[in-house]
Structures are given as C-alpha cells and as structure tokens.
C-alpha angles and dihedrals in degrees: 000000000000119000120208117210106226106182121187119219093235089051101052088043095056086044095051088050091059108039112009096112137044107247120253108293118252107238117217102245089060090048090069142075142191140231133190101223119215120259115257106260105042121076110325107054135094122284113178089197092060095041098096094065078074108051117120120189116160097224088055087047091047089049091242 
C-alpha cells in the first residue's frame, strides 16, 4: 500500500507561516539568573539543636 502526499497550496502556506522558521535564539547571558544567597548565620544555615524538627524515621511515621 503505497500512499501518495497531496499537499494543497493553502495548506503549505499556512503551514510555512507557522512554522517555517526556527524562533529568535536565546543568548546566554539572558539563560541565567541571579540570586542573592543568604549570609551564613541567619536562617539557612545548620543548627544542630533544631535539627531534630526535622528527623524522619518510618517506624516513627508508622507509630510503631
């Protein structure tokens, strides 16, 4: 079974207007992003006190 491609001009023109060509290119400096990151000390940072809020363990979870 042979199929045959029948194109019809309005068609292909629609579909050139939509996707003939690629979209502008992205350049580097406008891929990135920056972030100001926190001083050590304040609120990201480790405290071994408050560690344990954070503790998962599943037999804990599962009440056992």
């Amino acid at each position: 079974m042979k199929k045959e491609l029948t194109t019809d001009a309005a068609a292909a023109e629609l579909r050139h207007a939509r996707f003939g060509r690629l979209p502008e290119r992205v350049r580097f400096d406008q891929m990135t992003q920056g972030v100001e990151v926190t001083p050590s000390g304040t609120k990201g940072s480790y405290d071994p006190e408050g560690s344990w809020k954070y503790y998962s363990c599943l037999a804990l979870d599962l009440g056992l």
